[in-house]
TIMIFI-141085 format. One record per residue (C-alpha): x, y, z; residue in three letters. Coordinates in steps of 0.5 Angstrom, whole numbers, padded with zeros to 4 digits, always signed. Example, Ala and Ser with C-alpha at 12.3 -4.5 7.8 and 13.67 -1.06 7.14 Angstrom:
BEGIN
+0025-0009+0016Ala;+0027-0002+0014Ser;
END
This chain:
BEGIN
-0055+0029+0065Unk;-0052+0027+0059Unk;-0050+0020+0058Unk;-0044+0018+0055Unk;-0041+0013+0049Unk;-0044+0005+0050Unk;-0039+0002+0046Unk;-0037-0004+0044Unk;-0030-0005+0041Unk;-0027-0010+0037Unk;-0020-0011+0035Unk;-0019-0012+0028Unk;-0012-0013+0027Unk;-0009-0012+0019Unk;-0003-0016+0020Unk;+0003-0016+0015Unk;+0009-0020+0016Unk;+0017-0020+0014Unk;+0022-0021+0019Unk;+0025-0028+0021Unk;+0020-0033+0024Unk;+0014-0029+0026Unk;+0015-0024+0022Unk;+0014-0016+0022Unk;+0007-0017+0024Unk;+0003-0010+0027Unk;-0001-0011+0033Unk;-0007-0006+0036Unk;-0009-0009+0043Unk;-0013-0006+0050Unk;-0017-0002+0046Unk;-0021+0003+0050Unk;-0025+0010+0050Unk;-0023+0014+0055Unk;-0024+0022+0056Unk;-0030+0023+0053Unk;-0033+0031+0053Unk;-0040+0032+0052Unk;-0039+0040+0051Unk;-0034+0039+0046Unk;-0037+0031+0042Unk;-0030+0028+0042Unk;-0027+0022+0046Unk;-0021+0019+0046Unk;-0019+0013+0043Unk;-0014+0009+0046Unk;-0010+0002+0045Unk;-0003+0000+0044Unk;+0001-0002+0037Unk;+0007-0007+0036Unk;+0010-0008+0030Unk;+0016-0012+0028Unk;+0023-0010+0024Unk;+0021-0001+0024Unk;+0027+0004+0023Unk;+0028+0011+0023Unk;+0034+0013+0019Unk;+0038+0019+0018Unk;+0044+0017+0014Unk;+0042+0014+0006Unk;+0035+0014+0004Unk;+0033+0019+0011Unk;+0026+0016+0012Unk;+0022+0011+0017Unk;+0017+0006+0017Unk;+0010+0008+0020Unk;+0002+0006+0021Unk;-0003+0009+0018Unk;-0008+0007+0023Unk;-0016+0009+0023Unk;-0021+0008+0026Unk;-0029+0005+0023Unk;-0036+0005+0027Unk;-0042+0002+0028Unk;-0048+0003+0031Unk;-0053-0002+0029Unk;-0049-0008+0031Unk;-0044-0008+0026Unk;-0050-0008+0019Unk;-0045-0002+0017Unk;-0039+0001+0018Unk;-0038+0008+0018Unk;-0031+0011+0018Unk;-0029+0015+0024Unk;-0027+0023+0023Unk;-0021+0024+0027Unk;-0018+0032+0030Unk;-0013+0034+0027Unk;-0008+0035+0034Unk;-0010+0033+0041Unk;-0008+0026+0041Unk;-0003+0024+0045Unk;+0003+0021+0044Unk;+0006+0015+0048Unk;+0014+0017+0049Unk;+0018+0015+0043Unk;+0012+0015+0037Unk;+0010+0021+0033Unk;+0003+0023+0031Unk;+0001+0026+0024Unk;-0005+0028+0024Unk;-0007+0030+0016Unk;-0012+0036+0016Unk;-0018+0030+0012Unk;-0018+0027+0020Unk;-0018+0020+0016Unk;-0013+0017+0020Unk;-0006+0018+0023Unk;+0001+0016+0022Unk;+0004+0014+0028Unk;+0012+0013+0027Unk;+0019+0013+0031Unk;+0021+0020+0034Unk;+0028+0019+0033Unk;+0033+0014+0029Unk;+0033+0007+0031Unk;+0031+0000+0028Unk;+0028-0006+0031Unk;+0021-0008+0034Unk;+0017-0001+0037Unk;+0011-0002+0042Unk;+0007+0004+0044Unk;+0003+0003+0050Unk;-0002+0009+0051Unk;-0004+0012+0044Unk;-0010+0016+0044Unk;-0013+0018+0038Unk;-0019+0023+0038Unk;-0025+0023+0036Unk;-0029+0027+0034Unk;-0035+0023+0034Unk;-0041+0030+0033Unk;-0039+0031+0026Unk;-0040+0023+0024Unk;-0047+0026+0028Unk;-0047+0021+0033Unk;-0050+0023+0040Unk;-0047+0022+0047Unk;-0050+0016+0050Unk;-0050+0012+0042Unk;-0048+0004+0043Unk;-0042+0004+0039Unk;-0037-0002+0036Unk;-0030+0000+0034Unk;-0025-0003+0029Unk;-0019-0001+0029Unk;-0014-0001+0022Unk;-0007+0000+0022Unk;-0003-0002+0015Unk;+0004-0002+0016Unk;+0007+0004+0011Unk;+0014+0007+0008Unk;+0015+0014+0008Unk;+0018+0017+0001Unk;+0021+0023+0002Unk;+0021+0029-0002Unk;+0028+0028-0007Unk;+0030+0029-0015Unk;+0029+0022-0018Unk;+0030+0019-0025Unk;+0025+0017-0030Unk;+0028+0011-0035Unk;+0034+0009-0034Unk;+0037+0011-0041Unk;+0037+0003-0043Unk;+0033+0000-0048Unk;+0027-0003-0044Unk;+0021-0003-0048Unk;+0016+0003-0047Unk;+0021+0006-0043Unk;+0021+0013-0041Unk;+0027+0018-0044Unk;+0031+0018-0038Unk;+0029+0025-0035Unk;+0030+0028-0028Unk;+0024+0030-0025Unk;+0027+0036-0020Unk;+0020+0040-0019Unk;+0013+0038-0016Unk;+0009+0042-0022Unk;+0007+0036-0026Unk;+0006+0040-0033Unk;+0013+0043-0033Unk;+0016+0042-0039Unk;+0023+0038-0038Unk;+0030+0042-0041Unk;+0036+0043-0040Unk;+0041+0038-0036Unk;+0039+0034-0030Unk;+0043+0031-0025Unk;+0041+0024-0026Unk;+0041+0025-0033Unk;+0036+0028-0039Unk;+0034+0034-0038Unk;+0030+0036-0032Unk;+0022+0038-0032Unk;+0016+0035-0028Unk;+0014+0030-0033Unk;+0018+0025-0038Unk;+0022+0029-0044Unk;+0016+0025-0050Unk;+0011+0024-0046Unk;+0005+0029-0046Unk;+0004+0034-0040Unk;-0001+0031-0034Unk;-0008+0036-0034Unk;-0006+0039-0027Unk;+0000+0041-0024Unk;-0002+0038-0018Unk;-0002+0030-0022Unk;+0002+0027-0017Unk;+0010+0026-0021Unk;+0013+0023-0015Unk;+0017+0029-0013Unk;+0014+0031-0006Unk;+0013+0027+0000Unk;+0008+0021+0000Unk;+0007+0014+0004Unk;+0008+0008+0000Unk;+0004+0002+0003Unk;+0011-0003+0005Unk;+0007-0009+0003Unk;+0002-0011-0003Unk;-0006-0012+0000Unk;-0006-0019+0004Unk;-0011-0024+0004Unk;-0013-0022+0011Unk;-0013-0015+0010Unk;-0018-0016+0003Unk;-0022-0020+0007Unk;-0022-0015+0013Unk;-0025-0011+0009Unk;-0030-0015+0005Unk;-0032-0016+0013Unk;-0034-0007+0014Unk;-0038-0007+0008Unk;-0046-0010+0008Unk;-0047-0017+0004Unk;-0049-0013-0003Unk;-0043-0009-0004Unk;-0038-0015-0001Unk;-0041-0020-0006Unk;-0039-0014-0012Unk;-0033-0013-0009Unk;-0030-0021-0007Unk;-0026-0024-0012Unk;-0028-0031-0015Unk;-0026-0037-0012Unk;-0027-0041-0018Unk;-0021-0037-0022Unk;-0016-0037-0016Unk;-0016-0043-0012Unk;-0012-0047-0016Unk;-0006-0040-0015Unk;-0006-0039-0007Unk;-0012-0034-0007Unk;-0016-0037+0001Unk;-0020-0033+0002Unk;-0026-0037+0004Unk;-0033-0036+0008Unk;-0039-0031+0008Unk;-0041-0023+0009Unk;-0039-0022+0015Unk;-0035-0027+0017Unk;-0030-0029+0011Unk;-0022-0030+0013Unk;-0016-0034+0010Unk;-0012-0039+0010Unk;-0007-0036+0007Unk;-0008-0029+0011Unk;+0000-0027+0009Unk;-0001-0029+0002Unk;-0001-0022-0002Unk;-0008-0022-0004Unk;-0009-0025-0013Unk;-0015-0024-0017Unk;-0015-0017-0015Unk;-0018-0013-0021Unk;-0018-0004-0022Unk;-0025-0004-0019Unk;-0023-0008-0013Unk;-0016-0004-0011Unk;-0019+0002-0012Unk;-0025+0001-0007Unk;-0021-0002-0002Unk;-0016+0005-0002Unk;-0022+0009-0002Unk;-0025+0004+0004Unk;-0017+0006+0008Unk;-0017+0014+0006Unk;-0010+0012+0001Unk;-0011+0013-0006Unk;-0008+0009-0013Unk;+0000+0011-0015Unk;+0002+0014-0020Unk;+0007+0010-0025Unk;+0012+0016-0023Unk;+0011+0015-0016Unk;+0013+0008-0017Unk;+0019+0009-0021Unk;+0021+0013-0015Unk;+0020+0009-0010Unk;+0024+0004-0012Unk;+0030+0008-0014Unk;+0030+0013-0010Unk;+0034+0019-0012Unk;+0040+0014-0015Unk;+0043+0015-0021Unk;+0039+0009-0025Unk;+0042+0002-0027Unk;+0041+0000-0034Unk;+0036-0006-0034Unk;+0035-0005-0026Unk;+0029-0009-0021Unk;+0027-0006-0015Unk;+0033-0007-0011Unk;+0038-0004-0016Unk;+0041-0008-0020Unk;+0040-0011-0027Unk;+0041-0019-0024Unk;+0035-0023-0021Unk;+0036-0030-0019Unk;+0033-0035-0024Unk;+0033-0042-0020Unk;+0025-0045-0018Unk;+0024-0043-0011Unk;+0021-0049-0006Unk;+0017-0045+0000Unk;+0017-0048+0008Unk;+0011-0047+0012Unk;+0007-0046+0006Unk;+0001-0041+0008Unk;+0004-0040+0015Unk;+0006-0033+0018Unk;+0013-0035+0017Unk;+0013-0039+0010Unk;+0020-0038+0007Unk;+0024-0040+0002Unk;+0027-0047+0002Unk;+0031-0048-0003Unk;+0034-0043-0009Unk;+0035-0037-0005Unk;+0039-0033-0007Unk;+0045-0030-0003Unk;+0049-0026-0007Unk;+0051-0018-0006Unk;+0048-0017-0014Unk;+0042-0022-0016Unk;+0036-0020-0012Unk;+0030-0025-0010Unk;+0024-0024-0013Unk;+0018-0029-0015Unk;+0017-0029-0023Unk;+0015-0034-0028Unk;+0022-0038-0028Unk;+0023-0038-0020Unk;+0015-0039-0019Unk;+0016-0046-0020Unk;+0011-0051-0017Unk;+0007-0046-0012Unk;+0005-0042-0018Unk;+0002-0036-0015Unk;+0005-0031-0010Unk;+0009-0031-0003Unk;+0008-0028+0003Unk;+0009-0021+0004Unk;+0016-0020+0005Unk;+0018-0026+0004Unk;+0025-0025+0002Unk;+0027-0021+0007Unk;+0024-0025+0013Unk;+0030-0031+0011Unk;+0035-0033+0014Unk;+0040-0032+0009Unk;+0039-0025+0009Unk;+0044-0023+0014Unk;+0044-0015+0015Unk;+0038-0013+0011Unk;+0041-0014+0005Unk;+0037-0010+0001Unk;+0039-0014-0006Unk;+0037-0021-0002Unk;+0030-0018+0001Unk;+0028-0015-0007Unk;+0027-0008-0003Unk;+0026-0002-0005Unk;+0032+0003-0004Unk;+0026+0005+0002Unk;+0025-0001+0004Unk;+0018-0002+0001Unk;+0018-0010-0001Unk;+0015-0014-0007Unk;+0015-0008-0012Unk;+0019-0012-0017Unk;+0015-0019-0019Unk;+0010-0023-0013Unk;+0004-0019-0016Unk;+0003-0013-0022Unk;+0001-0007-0018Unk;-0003-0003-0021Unk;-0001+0004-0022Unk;-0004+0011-0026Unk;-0001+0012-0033Unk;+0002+0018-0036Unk;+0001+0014-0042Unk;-0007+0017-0044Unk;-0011+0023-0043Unk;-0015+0019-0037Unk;-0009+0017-0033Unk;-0007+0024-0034Unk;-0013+0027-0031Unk;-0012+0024-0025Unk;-0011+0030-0019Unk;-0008+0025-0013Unk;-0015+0026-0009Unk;-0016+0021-0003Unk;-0021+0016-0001Unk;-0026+0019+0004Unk;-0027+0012+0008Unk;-0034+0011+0004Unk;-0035+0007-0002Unk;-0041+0007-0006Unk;-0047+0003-0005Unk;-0045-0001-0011Unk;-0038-0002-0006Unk;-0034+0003-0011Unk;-0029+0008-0011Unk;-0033+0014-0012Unk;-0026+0019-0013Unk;-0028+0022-0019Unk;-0021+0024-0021Unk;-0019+0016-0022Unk;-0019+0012-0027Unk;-0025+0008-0029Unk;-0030+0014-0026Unk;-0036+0015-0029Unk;-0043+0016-0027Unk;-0042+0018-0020Unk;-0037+0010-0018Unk;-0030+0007-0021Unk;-0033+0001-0026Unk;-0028+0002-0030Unk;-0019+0002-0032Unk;-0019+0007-0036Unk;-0012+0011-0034Unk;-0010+0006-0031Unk;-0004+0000-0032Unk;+0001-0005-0029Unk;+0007-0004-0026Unk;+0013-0009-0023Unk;+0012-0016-0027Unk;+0009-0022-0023Unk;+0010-0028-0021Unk;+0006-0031-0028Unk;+0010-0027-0032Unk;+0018-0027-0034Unk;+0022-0022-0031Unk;+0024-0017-0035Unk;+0016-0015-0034Unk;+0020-0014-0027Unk;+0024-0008-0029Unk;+0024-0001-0026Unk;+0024+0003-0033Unk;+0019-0003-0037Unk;+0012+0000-0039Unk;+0010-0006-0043Unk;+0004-0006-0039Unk;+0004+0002-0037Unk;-0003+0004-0040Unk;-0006-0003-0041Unk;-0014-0001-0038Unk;-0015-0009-0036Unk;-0022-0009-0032Unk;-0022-0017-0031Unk;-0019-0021-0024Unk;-0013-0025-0025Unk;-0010-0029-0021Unk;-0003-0025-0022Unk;-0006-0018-0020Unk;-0005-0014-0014Unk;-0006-0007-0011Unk;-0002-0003-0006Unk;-0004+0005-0004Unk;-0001+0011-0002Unk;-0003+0017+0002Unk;+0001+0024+0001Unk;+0006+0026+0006Unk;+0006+0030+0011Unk;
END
């Protein structure tokens, strides 16, 4: 008689927080194997998962949140960490959720099934797992840990690149009407400039398929945190993660937390979005999580949407930024706020740069500013979101995006990280920015995007290119990481 799977699951929780008080944190909990089938070699991985503050809307931005949820393994005590295959369909979802199955088993995306907003609870989630082709027999021990990164999906739509203003670096205000990248852009568009699949001046990506921000795709909600960095920091073996673990002596004086050993680091600040993140170490991380870098045109899209630009516009819309030092309460804490100097107004969004910075001198809470007290129904300019909902694209922390700028950034195809690093902890994508020999080891092709907390606020501007092509390789205290997954 064959036996089945031994397994021993542990519960690793990446949490993200934006909503008043506790925040809008993800919860993955009463996790079990259940309905193993020897004959066919999957079973069924099943939990329940709670998040704060979700919607699913039809009306304006016509979008949803999402978790991206995947699964990783060990079968040696938890040595090495190995990321789960999951089936394209057969997984169950509990009444109210939706499962997206992407075709590379991954993860998935589970998300409301109808309009709503508020908290979700999905009890019952069943997840299969095609263990036989991760090559596991059926009466292997196994531990599982369990991923769930709160996402926003960015539907398929028209938008501007440029804002027809005078930031420097900016794009010829064009309409990207077309996901074939190498379009040439002519004629008139609806939102201004001529239409095409790249920015009028600009040269054409190598590929059609380089990712211009017209198709569907998923924008991670939050900038990484501390937690999930040191999350993990904790999947790969001690080599890869002494490579891949920031310096504490360059960041401890700006909020960076992350403390301890291989395999047990954790932060004091865990919902602190995480600083001291160089190209390298983003790009490890997406290929860990099966997501990938964004492009700089996918970041004008996910901020403006398929709006009509605003001249000198930040993430949220409009042209003014609130410019008082802000102070924070419960400094670190799952619910740190802003105390003083936020701003309430209808036009002048919050976002942290150099002026508001003040003394905390590094960056905030994810979602921060949509989580205070002030910000009463949502507001989009009060919380510094995204027309989808996606938080901190201006300011907090640089994201680091692909540039159009070079012909190594337009190299880039758009692949997806596969769950593996290599054995020196790099992204091994060899479309991305910085391959060379089989790894990611440096930036060539990549920029900075958005503004930080270290730096003025016009770098915050959605159009500002300053940095666009800037293939920095170092840490620094003022730099983040965010990834993005293909729609479905």
């Amino acid at each position: 008689m064959r036996q089945l799977l031994r397994v021993v699951v542990i519960v690793a929780l990446i949490l993200a927080f934006q909503h008043v008080a506790l925040g809008n944190n993800v919860v993955v909990s009463n996790i079990a194997l259940t309905g193993q089938n020897n004959a066919s070699d999957f079973t069924l991985v099943q939990f329940d998962i709670t998040w704060d503050n979700s919607w699913r809307v039809s009306g304006g931005p016509s979008n949803w949140d999402a978790a991206w949820v995947f699964v990783k393994y060990s079968t040696d005590g938890g040595a090495n960490w190995r990321h789960a295959t999951l089936a394209t369909s057969g997984h169950t979802a509990p009444s109210g959720a939706t499962i997206d199955s992407p075709e590379d088993g991954k993860g998935v995306f589970v998300y409301r099934s109808s309009d709503g907003t508020g908290t979700v609870n999905f009890t019952g989630v069943q997840l299969k797992w095609q263990y036989g082709i991760d090559g596991l027999l059926d009466n292997v021990t196994v531990q599982v840990k369990i991923f769930a990164v709160e996402m926003v999906f960015v539907p398929q739509a028209e938008f501007a690149a440029g804002s027809g203003g005078d930031e420097p670096g900016r794009f010829t205000l064009t309409t990207i009407n077309t996901s074939n990248a190498t379009t040439v852009p002519l004629g008139t568009g609806s939102l201004g400039g001529q239409t095409g699949g790249f920015p009028t001046g600009e040269v054409a990506p190598s590929n059609a398929s380089w990712p211009n921000g017209f198709s569907a795709f998923y924008c991670m909600k939050y900038e990484i945190t501390q937690q999930q960095y040191a999350d993990f920091l904790n999947c790969l073996t001690s080599t890869q993660a002494e490579i891949r673990k920031p310096s504490i002596s360059t960041v401890v004086s700006h909020r960076f937390s992350i403390t301890g050993s291989h395999p047990d680091f954790s932060s004091f600040k865990p919902f602190v979005a995480c600083n001291g993140l160089s190209w390298m170490d983003g790009a490890a991380y997406v290929d860990w999580a099966g997501l990938r870098p964004m492009t700089e045109l996918e970041f004008e899209k996910a901020c403006r949407g398929n709006q009509f630009p605003v001249v000198g516009e930040f993430a949220w819309g409009t042209f003014r930024n609130a410019v008082l030092a802000y102070t924070v309460a419960n400094d670190g804490a799952a619910n740190e706020d802003i105390a003083t100097n936020y701003s309430t107004s209808l036009d002048v969004g919050n976002s942290s740069h150099s002026n508001t910075s003040g003394d905390i001198n590094g960056p905030l809470r994810v979602g921060i500013f949509a989580g205070n007290a002030n910000n009463t129904s949502d507001h989009r300019v009060r919380s510094g979101a995204t027309f989808y909902g996606i938080m901190e694209m201006s300011g907090n922390l640089w994201e680091r995006t692909v540039t159009i700028g070079t012909a190594s950034g337009r190299n880039f195809m758009g692949t997806l990280g596969d769950g593996h690093v290599s054995s020196n902890g790099n992204a091994d994508n060899s479309d991305w920015p910085g391959f060379a020999a089989g790894e990611v080891t440096g930036a060539s092709g990549s920029g900075f995007r958005g503004g930080s907390w270290a730096v003025t606020s016009s770098f915050a501007r959605v159009s500002d290119r300053q940095s666009a092509s800037s293939s920095r390789t170092a840490r620094s205290t003022s730099q983040g990481f965010r990834g993005v997954r293909q729609g479905p």
